[in-house]
Structure formats: structure tokens, C-alpha cells
C-alpha positions as CSV (number, residue, x, y, z in Angstrom):
1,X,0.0,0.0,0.0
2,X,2.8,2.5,1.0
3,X,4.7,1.9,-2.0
4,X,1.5,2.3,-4.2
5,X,0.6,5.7,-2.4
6,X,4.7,6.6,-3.4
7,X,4.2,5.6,-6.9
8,X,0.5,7.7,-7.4
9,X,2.6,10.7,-5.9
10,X,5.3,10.4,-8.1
11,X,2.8,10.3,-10.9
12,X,1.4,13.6,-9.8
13,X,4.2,15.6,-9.6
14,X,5.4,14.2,-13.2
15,X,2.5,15.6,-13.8
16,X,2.7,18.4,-12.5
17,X,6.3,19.4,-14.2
18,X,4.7,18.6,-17.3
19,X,1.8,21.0,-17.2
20,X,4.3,23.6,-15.5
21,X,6.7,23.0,-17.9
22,X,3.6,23.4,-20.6
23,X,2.4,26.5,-18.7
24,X,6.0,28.0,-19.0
25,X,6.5,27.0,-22.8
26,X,2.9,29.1,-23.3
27,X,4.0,31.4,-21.6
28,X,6.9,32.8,-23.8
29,X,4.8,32.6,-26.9
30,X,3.9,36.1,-27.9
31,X,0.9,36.6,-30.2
32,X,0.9,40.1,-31.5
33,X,-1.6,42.3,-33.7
34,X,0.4,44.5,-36.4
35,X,-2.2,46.6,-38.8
36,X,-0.5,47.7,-42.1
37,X,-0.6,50.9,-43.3
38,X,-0.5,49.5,-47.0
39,X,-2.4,47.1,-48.6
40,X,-0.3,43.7,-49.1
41,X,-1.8,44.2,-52.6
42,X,0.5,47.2,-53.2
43,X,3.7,46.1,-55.0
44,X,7.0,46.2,-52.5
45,X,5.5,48.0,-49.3
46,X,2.5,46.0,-49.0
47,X,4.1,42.8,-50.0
48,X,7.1,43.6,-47.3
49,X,4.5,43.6,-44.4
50,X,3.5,39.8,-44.7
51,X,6.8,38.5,-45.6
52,X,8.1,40.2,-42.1
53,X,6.0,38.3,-40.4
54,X,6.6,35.0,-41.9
55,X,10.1,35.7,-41.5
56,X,9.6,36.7,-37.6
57,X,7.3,33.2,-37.3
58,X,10.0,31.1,-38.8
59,X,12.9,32.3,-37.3
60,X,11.0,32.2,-33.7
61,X,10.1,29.0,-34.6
62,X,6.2,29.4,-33.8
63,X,6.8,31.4,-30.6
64,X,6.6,34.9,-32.1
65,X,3.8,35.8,-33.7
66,X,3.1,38.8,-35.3
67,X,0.4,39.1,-37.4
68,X,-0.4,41.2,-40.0
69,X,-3.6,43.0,-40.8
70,X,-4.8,45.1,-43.8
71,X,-5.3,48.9,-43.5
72,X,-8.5,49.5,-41.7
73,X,-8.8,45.9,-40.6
74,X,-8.6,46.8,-36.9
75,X,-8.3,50.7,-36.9
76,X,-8.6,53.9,-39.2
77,X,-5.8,53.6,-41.8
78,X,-4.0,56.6,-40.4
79,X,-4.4,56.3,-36.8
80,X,-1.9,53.7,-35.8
81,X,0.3,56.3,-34.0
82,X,-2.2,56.7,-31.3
83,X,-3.4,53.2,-31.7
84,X,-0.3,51.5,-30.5
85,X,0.2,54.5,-27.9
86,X,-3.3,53.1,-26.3
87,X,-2.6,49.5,-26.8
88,X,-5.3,48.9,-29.5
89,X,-3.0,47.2,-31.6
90,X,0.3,46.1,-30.9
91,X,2.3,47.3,-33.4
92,X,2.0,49.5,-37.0
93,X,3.7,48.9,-40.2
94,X,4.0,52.0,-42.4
95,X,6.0,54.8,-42.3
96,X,7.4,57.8,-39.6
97,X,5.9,60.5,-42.2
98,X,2.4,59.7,-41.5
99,X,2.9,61.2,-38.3
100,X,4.0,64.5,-38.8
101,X,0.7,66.4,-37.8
102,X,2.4,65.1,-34.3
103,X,5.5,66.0,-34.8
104,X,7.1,67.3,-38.5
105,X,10.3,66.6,-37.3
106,X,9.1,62.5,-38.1
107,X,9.4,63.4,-41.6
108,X,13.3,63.2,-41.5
109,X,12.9,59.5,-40.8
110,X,11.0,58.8,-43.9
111,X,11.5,61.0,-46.8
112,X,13.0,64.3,-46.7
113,X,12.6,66.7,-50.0
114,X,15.8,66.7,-52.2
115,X,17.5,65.0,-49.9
116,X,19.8,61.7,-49.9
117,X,19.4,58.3,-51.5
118,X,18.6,55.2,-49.1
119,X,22.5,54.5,-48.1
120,X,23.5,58.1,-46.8
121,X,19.5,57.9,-45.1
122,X,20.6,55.1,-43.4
123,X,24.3,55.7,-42.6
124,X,22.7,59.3,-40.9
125,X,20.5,57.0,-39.0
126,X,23.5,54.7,-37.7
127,X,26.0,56.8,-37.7
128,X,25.2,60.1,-37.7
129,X,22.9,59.9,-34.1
130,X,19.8,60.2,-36.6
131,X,18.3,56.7,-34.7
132,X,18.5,58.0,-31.3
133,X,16.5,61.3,-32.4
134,X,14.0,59.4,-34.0
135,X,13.3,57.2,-30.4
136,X,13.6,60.4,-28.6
137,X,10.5,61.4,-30.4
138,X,8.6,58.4,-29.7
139,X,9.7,57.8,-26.2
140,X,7.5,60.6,-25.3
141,X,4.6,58.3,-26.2
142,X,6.5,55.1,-25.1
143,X,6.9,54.1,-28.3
144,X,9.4,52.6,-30.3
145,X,10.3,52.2,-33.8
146,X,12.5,50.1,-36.3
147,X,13.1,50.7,-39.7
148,X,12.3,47.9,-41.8
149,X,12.0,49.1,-45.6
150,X,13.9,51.6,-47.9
151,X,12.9,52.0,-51.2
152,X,14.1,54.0,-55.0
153,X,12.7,57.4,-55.7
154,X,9.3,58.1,-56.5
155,X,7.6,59.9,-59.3
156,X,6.3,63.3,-58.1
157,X,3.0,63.0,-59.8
158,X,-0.1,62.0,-62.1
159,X,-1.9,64.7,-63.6
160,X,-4.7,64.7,-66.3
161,X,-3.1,67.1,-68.5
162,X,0.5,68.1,-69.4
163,X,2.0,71.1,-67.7
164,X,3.4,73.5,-69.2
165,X,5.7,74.2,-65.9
166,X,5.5,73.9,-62.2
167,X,3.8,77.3,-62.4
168,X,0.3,75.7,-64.0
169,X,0.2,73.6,-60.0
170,X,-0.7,76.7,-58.5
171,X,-4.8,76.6,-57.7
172,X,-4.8,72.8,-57.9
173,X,-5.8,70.4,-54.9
174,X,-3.3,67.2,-54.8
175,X,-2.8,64.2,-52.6
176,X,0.9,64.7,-51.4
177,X,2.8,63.4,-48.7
178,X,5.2,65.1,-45.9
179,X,7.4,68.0,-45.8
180,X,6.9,67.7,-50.0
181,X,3.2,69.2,-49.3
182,X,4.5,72.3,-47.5
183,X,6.8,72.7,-50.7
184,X,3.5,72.7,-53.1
185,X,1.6,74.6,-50.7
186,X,4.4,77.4,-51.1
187,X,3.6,76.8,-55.1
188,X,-0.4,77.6,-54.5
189,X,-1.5,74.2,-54.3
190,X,-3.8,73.1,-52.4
191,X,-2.5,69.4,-50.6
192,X,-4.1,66.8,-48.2
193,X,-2.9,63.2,-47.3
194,X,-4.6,60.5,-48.3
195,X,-4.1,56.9,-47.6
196,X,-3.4,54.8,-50.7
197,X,-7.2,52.7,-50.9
198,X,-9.2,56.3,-50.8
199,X,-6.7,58.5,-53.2
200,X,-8.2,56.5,-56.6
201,X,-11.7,57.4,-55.7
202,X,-10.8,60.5,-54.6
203,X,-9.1,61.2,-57.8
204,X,-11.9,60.0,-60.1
205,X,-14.6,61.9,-58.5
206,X,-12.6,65.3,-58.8
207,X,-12.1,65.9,-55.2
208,X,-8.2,66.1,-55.9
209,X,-6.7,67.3,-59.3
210,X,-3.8,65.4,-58.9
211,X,-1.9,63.0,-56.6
212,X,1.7,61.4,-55.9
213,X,1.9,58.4,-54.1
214,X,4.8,56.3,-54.7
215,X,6.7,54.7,-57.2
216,X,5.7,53.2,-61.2
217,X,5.1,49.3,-60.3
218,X,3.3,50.8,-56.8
219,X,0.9,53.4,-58.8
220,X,0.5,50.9,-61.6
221,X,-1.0,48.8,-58.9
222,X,-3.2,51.4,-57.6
223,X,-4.7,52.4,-61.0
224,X,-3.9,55.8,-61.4
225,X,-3.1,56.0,-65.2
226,X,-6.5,55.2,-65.9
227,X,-8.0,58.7,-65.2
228,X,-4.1,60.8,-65.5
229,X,-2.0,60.0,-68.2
230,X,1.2,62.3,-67.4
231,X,3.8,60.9,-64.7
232,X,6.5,63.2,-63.7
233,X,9.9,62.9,-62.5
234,X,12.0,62.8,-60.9
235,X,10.1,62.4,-57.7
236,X,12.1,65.8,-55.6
237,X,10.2,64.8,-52.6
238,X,11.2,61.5,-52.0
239,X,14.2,60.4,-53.3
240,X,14.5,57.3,-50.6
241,X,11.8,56.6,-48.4
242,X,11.6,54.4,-45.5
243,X,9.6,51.9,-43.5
244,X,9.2,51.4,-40.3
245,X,7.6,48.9,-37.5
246,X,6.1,51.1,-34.4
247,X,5.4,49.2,-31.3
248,X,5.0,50.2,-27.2
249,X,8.8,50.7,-26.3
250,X,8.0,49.2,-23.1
251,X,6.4,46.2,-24.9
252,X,9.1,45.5,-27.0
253,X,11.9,45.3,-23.9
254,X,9.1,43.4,-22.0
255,X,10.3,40.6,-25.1
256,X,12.9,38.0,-24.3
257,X,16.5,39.2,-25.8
258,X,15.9,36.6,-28.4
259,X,12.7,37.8,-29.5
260,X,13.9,41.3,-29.5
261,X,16.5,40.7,-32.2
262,X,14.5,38.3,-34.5
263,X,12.7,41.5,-34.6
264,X,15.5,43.6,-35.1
265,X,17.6,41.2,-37.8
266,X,14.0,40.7,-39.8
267,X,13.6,44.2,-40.1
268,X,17.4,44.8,-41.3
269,X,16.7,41.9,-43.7
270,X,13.6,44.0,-44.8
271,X,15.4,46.7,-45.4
272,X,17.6,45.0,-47.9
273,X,14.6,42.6,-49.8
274,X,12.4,46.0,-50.4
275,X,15.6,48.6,-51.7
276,X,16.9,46.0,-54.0
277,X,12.9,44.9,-55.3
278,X,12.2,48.8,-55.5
279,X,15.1,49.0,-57.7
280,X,14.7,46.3,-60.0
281,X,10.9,46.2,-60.6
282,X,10.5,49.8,-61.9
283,X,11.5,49.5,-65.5
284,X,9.2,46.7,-66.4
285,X,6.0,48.8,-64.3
286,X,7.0,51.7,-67.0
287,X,6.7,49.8,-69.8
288,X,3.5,48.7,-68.9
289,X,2.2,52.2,-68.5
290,X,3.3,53.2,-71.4
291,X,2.1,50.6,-73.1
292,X,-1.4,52.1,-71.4
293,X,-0.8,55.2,-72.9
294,X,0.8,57.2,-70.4
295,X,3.1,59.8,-71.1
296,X,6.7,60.5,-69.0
297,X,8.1,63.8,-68.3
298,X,10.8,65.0,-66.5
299,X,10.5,69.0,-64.7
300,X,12.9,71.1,-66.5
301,X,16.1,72.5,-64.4
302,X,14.4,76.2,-64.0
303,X,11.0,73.9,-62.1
304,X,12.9,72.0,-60.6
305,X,15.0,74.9,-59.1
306,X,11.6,77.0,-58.0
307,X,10.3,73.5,-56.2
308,X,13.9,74.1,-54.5
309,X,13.9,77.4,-53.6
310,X,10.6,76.6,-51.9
311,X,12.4,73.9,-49.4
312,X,14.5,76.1,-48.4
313,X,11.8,78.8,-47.1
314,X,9.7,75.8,-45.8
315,X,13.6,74.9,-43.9
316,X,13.6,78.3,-42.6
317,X,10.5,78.6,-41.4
318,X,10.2,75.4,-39.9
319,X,13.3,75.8,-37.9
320,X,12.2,79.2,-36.7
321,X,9.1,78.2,-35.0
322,X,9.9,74.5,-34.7
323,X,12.7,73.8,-32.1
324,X,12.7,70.1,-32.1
325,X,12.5,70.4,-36.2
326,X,15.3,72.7,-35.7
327,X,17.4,70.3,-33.5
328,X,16.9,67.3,-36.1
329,X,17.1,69.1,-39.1
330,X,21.1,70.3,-37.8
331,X,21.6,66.9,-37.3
332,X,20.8,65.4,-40.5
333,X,22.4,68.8,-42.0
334,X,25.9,68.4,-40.3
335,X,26.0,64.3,-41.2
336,X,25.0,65.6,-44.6
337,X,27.8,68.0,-44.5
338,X,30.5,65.6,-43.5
339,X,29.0,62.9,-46.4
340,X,29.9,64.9,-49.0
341,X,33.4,64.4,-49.4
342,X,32.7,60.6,-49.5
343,X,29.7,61.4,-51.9
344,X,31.3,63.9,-54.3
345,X,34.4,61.7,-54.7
346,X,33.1,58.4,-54.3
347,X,30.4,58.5,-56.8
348,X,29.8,59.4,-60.1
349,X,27.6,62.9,-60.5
């Protein structure tokens, strides 16, 4: 009897190991909620969104989950910035300049007008203490971002009719994105952000003239060279751009150390899979528009100069009024400074 009573309690706390052991393997799974600020319809920055999240899921082996939504899916398209901040979802993918009605200075961290290509972007970010402004921004919010997508230059826009120079812009209302917008706004035009599922319809009914949005194989996806038949270059206003992944800061280092650089490798092997597609999926999207009859042009020196002159006043201005604009904005200007010895030798002009 004694030794059967010994055996039932061994069984039990076999047992209970097991279900501990269980409880504690459960216990480091993490199951998150990302919403997308692009469609994974959309050619490069849609697509990157799932394919993080496989990637996360297979390197974690199961145990990280993070998994991706549509725009809208769980909240309004552009409200993930205060969505994340309240816990609603538990992280965004999309990009810093959708934020700048908070804070302008974001713009630095995802397009800037006439400014760098995606390597000196991201070597200011590294190395130039650009990263550690960019969480100083969000740490007000206990937030925390990760850059996980660079991609070519855009176009700078479709319009129904050809222009005869950047002068005809003024009086017309465009979709535009960022720091670009206060640039047109200084040209008389009349801007307003639009997420990429309501800009077609938007277009088509006349409430905007005009729009920008991204790059050929991205607006050949959305449809816009169905209504406007002129695309022009180069896109000024966003020569790189870049992605990021915004979750609670004190979320993220609440994740084991091994979770926290799946993350952070996944979104560095991000970076690299959506700069190299960007780069070698434009040329075939342009051929297929023209083959749709649209028409290319390129703003002439003297346009492209005016649409300069207007950064810089937007530049002044902004770091005037705007001292944490002003305290980026040195920043990026002195790494930018220091580049150019590397740039103006190392490359061809």
C-alpha cells in the first residue's frame, strides 16, 4: 500500500512538471496584432509587411507571432500612432511621415525633400545619431520604432493634363505626402494626405486634381493611369523613403533578448529585400504604362530649381518656429555636411 501511495505521488508531480513545464512554454509565446498601413496588394510595401511576419514566425520557430492586418482591418488607416500609444493594436507597419501632424520633425525619418538616397539615409541614421532622435521622439509616447524598408525614388506625380511648368500647379488640390506638401503649398497648391485605398476614388470623383503616391510598379498597382495620363519625374520629394515597425517601447523590452533581435535582424533583412525589389521592378512597371498610354516627363532645371527654392523657405520657417524640427534638421544637416566628401568623390555625378 505504502509503495503504491509513493508511486500515485510520483505520478502527480510528473505531472505536474509537465503542465508547469507546458504553462512556461505558453507562456513565452507572444501573439501580437500589427495593422499595415499599405495594402499587401501594393507592389514592395505592402508585400514587405507579410513577408516580415513569416520571416519573424520562422525564425521564432512558432513562438513569435506577429500578425499582420490590412489597413483599416482593426483601426482607421491613419491612426496607428495613437493606436499602438493606447494598446489597441500592438504594433503598425507603415512609415514615420504619416505622423507628422504630431511631430514634423518625423518626416526626417521617412523621406525628406531633395534629400539623400537610401544609403547616406541610413548611414545618418546609424551613424550620424539620426536613430536616437528618432526614439527620442517616440519615447514621449513610449513608443518605439524600427526601420524595416527603404525604397528608390518616386515619381512626383499624375496629372490629367500636361504642364506647361510647375507654375500651372498653382490653384490645384493634390494628394501629397510630408514635408513635399509644405513645398507645393508654397507653389499655391492646395494638398491633403490621403491613404493609398481612398486616393483612386478621390481622384476620379474630382475631389483632388492630382496625386503622388509612390513609385511606377506601386501606382501601376493602384490604377492611377486610368484617369491621368502624365507621370512626372523625378520624384524631388522623396528620393529614398523608408519603412518602419512602431510598437510600445515598453512592450518591445518586455520581449525576451531573443525575440527582441529576431525583430530587429527581420527588419534589417527588410530593409535589404524592399531597396533592391524597388530598384529592379520599376522599368518593367514603365513599360507597362506606357504601353497604357501614359506619357513620362521630366521638370525642366528652372521647375525644378523654384520647387527648391521653396524647401528652403519651408527649412527656414520650420526651424524658426519648430525647435525640435530645428534640432533634427542640424543633425541630419551636419551628417550631410560631413558625407559629401565621400559622396562627391566616391560616386559618379
Amino acid at each position: 500500500m505504502f509503495k503504491k501511495l509513493l508511486t500515485v505521488a510520483a505520478a502527480g508531480l510528473v505531472g505536474a512538471a509537465a503542465l508547469g513545464a507546458a504553462g512556461d512554454a505558453e507562456a513565452q509565446k507572444v501573439r501580437w496584432k500589427m495593422q499595415s498601413t499599405f495594402p499587401s496588394t501594393l507592389s514592395i510595401v505592402g508585400e514587405a509587411g507579410p513577408r516580415f511576419s513569416d520571416a519573424v514566425k520562422a525564425m521564432s520557430g512558432g513562438d513569435l507571432n506577429i500578425k499582420f492586418y490590412e489597413p483599416n482591418a482593426l483601426v482607421p488607416s491613419l491612426q496607428g500612432f495613437d493606436a499602438v500609444e493606447a494598446g489597441s493594436i500592438d504594433a503598425l507597419w507603415g512609415t514615420a511621415g504619416y505622423h507628422t501632424g504630431k511631430y514634423p520633425a518625423l518626416s526626417f525619418f521617412s523621406a525628406v525633400p531633395f534629400g539623400p538616397r537610401a544609403g547616406e539615409l541610413l548611414a545618418w541614421l546609424d551613424y550620424g545619431g539620426g536613430r536616437d532622435l528618432y526614439n527620442e521622439i517616440y519615447a514621449k509616447h513610449d513608443l518605439f520604432g524600427l526601420h524595416c524598408g527603404a525604397i528608390a525614388p518616386e515619381t512626383s506625380g499624375w496629372f490629367r493634363e500636361k504642364l506647361n511648368s510647375i507654375d500651372d500647379l498653382k490653384g490645384q488640390k493634390m494628394r501629397f505626402f510630408g514635408l513635399g506638401a509644405e513645398v507645393m503649398t508654397k507653389l499655391g497648391v492646395s494638398t491633403q494626405l490621403l491613404a493609398a485605398a481612398e486616393i483612386y476614388p478621390a481622384l476620379e470623383r474630382g475631389v483632388i486634381d492630382a496625386t503622388e503616391f509612390s513609385m511606377p510598379s506601386i501606382d501601376l498597382n493602384l490604377g492611377f493611369y486610368q484617369i491621368a495620363k502624365f507621370n512626372y519625374f523625378p520624384g524631388w520629394h522623396q528620393q529614398s523613403s523608408l519603412l518602419e515597425l512602431l510598437m510600445k517601447k515598453s512592450a518591445f523590452e518586455g520581449l525576451s533578448d531573443q525575440h527582441q533581435a529576431i525583430i530587429t535582424h527581420a527588419c534589417e533583412a527588410s530593409i535589404a529585400w524592399t531597396f533592391v525589389r524597388s530598384e529592379g521592378k520599376q522599368f518593367g512597371a514603365m513599360r507597362t504604362l506606357q504601353e497604357k498610354g501614359v506619357e513620362f516627363v521630366r521638370w525642366s532645371d528652372d521647375d525644378l530649381a523654384k520647387l527648391s527654392n521653396a524647401w528652403d523657405e519651408v527649412i527656414a520657417e520650420k526651424t524658426q518656429t519648430d525647435p525640435l524640427f530645428a534640432k533634427v534638421y542640424e543633425n541630419y544637416k551636419a551628417f550631410r555636411d560631413q558625407y559629401a566628401v565621400w559622396k562627391d568623390n566616391g560616386y559618379l555625378n
